[in-house]
N, C-alpha and C positions, 0 to 999 in steps of 0.2 A: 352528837357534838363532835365536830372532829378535833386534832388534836392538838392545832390553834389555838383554840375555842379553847378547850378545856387548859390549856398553857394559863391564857387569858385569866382564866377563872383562878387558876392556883394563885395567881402573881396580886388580884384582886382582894382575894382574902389574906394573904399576907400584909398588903397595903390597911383591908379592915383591922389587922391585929394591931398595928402601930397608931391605929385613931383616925386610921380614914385620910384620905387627899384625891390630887389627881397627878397619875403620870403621866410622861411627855418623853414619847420615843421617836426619835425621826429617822427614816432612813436616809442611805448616804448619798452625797449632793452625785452629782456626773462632773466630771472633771475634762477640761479640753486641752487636749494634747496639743495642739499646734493649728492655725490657721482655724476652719473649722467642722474639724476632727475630733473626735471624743475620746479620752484612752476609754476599752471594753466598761462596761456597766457590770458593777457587784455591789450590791444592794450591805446594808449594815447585819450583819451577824444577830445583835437584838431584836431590829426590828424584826425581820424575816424569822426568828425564835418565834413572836407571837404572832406573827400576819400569816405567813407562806405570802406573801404581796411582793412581786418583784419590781415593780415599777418603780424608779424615781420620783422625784417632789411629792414624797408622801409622808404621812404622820400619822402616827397611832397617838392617840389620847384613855388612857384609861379612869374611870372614876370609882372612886371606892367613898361611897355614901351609901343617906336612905334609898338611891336607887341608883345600883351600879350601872356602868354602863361602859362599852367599848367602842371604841369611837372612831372611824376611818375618812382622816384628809385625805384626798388625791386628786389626782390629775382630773377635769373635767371633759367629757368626749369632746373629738377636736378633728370632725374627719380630714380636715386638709392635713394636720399635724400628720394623722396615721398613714395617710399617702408616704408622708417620707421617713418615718420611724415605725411606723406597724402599729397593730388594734391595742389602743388601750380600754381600760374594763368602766371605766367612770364609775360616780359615788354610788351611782343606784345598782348596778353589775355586781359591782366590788361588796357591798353590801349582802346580796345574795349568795353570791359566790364563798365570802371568807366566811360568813355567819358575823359580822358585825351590827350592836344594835341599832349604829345609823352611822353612815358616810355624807358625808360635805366635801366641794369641790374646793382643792386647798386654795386657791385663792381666796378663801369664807375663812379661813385661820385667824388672822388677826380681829375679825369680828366674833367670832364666833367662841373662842378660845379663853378669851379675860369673863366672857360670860359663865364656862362651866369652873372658872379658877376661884370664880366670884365666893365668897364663904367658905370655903374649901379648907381643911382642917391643915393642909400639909402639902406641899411640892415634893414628885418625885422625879429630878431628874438627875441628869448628869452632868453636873456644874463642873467648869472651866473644860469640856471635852473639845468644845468647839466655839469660837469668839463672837463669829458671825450669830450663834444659838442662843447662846448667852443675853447677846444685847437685844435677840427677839425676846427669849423670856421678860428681860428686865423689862420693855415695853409693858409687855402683857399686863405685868405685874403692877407698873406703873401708872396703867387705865384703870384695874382694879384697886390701887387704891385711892384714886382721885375721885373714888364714890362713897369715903367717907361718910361723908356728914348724910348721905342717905342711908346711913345703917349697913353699909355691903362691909367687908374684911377682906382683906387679902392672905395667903395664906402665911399662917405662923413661925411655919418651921421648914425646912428642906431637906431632904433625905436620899441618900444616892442609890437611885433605883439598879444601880448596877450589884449593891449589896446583896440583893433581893432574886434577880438575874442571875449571876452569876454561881450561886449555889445550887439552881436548877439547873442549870448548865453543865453542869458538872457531873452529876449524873444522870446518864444515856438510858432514854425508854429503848423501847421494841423496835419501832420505827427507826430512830436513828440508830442503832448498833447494824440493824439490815442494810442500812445506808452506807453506812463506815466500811459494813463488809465488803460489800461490790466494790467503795471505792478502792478498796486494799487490794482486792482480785485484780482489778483490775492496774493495781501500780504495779503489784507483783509479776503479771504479765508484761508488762511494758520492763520491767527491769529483764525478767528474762530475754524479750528480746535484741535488746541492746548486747548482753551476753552474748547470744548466741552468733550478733551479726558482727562483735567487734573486730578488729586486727590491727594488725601492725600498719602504719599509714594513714588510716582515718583519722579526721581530726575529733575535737570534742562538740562540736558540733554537731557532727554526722551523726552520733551519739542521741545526744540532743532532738534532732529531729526525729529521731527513732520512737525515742519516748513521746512526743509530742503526738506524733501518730496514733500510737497504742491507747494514749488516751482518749483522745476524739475520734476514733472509730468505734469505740464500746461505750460511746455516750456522753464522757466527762464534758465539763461545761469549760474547765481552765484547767493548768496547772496550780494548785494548792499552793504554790511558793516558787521564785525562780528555782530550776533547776541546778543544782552542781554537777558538774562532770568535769572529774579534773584527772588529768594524768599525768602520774610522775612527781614531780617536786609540787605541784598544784595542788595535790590530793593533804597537805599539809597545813593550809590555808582551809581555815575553818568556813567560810563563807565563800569559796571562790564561786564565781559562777561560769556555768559554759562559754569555753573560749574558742581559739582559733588552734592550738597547742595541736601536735602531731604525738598517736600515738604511735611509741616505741616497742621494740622487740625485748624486754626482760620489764617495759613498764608494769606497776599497778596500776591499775583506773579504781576511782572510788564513784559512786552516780549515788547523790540523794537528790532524791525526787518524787514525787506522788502525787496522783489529783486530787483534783475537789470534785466531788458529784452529788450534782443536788444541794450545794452549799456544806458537806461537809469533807476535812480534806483527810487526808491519808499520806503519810509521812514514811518513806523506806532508804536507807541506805544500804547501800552492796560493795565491798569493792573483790575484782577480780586481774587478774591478770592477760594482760592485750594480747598475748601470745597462746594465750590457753590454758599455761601452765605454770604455778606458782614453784618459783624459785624454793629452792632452803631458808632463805632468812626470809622470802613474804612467809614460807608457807608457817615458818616461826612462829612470828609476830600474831600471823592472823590467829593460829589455833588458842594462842593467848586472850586476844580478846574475847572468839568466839566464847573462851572456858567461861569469860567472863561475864559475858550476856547471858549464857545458862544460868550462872552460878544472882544476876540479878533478875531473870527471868523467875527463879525459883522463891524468891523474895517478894513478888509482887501480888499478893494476895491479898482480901479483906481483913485488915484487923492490924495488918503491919506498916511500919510508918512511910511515907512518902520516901525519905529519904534510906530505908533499908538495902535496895535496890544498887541504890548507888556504891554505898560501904561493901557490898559484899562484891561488886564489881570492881572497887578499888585494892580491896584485896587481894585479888588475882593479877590484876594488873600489874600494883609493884611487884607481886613476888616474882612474877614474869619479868619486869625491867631489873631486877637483881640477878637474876639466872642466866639471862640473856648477856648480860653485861651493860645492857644501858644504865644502868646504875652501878657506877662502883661501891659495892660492899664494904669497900675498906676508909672509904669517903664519908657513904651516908647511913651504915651501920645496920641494924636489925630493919627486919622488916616493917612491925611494931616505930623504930624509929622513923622511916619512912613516910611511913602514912601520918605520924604525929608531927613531922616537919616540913609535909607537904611537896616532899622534893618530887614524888611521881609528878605533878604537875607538869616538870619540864617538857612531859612527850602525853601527859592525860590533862586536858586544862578545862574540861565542862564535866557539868554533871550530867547522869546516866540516861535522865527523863525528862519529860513535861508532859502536862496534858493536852490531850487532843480534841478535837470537836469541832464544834462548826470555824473553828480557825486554827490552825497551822501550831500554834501558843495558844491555847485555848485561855478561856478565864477561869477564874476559881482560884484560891487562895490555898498559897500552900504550906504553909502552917495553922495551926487548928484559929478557926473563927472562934468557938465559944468560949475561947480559955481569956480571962479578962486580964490575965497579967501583962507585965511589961516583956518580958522575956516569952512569945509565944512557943509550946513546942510545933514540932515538925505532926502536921496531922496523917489522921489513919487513914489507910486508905478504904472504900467502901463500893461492893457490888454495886458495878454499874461505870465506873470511873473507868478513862481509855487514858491510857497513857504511855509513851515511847519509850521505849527500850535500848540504851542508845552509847553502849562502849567503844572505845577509840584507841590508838597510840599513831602518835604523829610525830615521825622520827625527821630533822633537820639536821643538818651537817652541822658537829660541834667539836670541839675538840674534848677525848675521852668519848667517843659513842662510836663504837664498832663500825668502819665506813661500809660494811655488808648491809648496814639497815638503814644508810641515808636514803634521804627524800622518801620512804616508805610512808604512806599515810593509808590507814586503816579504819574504818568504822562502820557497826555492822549496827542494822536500828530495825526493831520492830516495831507494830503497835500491839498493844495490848491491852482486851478487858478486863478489868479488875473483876473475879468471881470468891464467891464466899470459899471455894477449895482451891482457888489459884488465881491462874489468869489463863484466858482463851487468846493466843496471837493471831486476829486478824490476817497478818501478812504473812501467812505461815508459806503459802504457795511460790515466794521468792526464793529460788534459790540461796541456801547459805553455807552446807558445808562445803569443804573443798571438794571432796570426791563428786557433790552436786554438781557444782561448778565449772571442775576440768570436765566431767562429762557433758554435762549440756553443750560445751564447746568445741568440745568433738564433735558433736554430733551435729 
């Protein structure tokens, strides 16, 4: 059984334990960019969780009855179509190929569909995700029960298969941590070489395409998320994306960026200096955060709460904006006071992680699911969870803030595996300390 199949089967018996239904996964439509051009094809994160099926106009049906069964819509062979889009697998390929117990060409959906819903104890999907979906199920549903008075049912109850999903998800088998590695090798590499080729003059572009490179030469499919590469007062702007900006001679450049491979992505931030050589106040700043990524690095372990990571990262952090003088002392008081009035925020304003996976923000829930109260805590983390590593300070011109530290923006991000004795960082291969850093750029 490969391990589709066996996805398939865990997600089945889960469906049995709630009383049985059928769920309804579809993968994501293709979208056209202009005239007709299509932006790139990237399949839904779910679907492809239980298919490995890359193709467009497809649909996974699972049934969880007296006879389960997995079920694959798709595309029907169409050799004119594959002349100008490439081989697709059709229901009876597809069928062999993924290990499903039957495939139907999805044009057969709307007939085929209200018939396995027919009796069916329970709907699992993922209502209000998509409008267009919505008013296909409501059909369905609506054929199903205009069979009343023959004794048929429609189903009872609806349940969001995403509940279900999304805590498999959450923790990474064998196969995918192998995945995430390469992807990370592989962003860590592309960050080094951006390092190594930057300087005074290039834009953030030239950057940009550096990485772009590194990833589609060692196989990636896309970048996992627009790229950032911002330098100088840019590096400040939490989301900027590659611009046209010229770097400077005492600039920082900060680059996050990572790919997706094989559908899962990989998430790294760096920043370094355009000149080679970090300044007194970056080299400041940065050893501040770096202390601080250790100090959450060392936090991220089986057993400890999501958010420990962050606390112990923010800890460093003010005590660093008091020492430095971004914080006047005589202003915002103890350290203790600080952090209890949230002033770090002015130059620290996200938190330290999220999880990763087959998306960029993975899914999964980040306060505990089983605690039924109204006030959920912050959940544990557990062997097998990948999750970024991700401190910051991003200095803006203010008045009271030391002008040695304006426009400085700083933020260093790993991934990491949650393990029962710690965590394994993935992207260990990117350069991060300083002494890494100015050397690689020497050289």
């Amino acid at each position: 059984m490969n391990v589709y199949a066996k996805r398939r089967a865990a997600v089945l018996k889960k469906m049995q334990a709630q009383g049985g239904g059928v769920a309804i996964i579809h993968t994501a439509p293709e979208v056209m960019r202009n005239a007709d051009a299509d932006y790139p094809y990237r399949h839904d994160s779910y679907f492809y969780y239980l298919t490995g099926f890359t193709e467009p106009e497809a649909t996974l049906v699972l049934v969880a009855g007296a006879n389960e069964q997995s079920i694959l819509f798709c595309r029907d062979k169409n050799p004119e179509r594959e002349i100008w889009d490439g081989y697709r697998f059709g229901p009876a390929a597809a069928k062999e190929q993924f290990g499903f117990d039957a495939a139907h060409a999805i044009d057969s959906i709307d007939t085929v569909l209200p018939q396995l819903m027919a009796n069916a104890a329970a709907l699992f999907y993922a209502l209000a995700s998509d409008p267009r979906l919505d008013a296909r199920i409501q059909g369905w549903l609506n054929t199903v029960r205009s069979q009343v008075r023959a004794g048929v049912s429609a189903p009872a109850a609806v349940f969001d298969r995403r509940v279900i999903l999304n805590e498999m998800r959450l923790i990474k088998d064998a196969d995918e941590i192998a995945i995430m590695q390469r992807a990370a090798d592989i962003s860590a590499e592309a960050h080094a070489r951006a390092m190594r080729l930057a300087r005074p003059g290039l834009r953030e572009y030239h950057l940009e395409a550096e990485l772009l490179h590194e990833f589609r030469s060692h196989g990636s499919q896309y970048p996992a998320y627009g790229s950032i590469v911002a330098t100088g007062a840019n590096a400040c702007v939490l989301h900027y994306r590659a611009g046209d900006a010229e770097l400077r001679d005492g600039d920082l450049v900060l680059i996050d960026a990572g790919c997706e491979l094989d559908s899962y992505a990989s998430d790294i931030t760096r920043a370094f200096p355009a000149n080679g050589k970090f300044s007194g106040a970056q080299k400041t700043l940065y050893e501040i955060v770096l202390a601080s990524q250790y100090a959450a690095i060392d936090a991220t372990k089986a057993g400890m709460l999501f958010t420990d990571g962050h606390d112990a990262a923010v800890k460093i952090l003010a005590q660093g904006m008091l020492d430095t003088g971004l914080l006047d002392k005589n202003k915002v008081g103890t350290l203790d006071d600080v952090i209890a009035n949230g002033d770090f925020r002015q130059f620290y304003m996200h938190r330290t992680g999220h999880w990763l996976g087959m998306d960029v923000h993975d899914v999964g829930e980040y306060r505990d699911p089983d605690y039924a109260g109204a006030d959920k805590p912050w959940r544990k983390l557990q062997s097998g969870m990948v999750v970024t590593v991700e401190p910051g300070i991003y200095v803006r011109p203010a008045a009271g803030v030391p002008e040695a530290f304006w426009n400085i923006g700083i933020r260093i991000e790993d991934d990491a595996l949650v393990t029962n004795e710690g965590c394994v960082i993935l992207s260990r291969k990117a350069p991060k300390t300083v002494a890494e850093i100015e050397t690689l750029m020497r050289g």
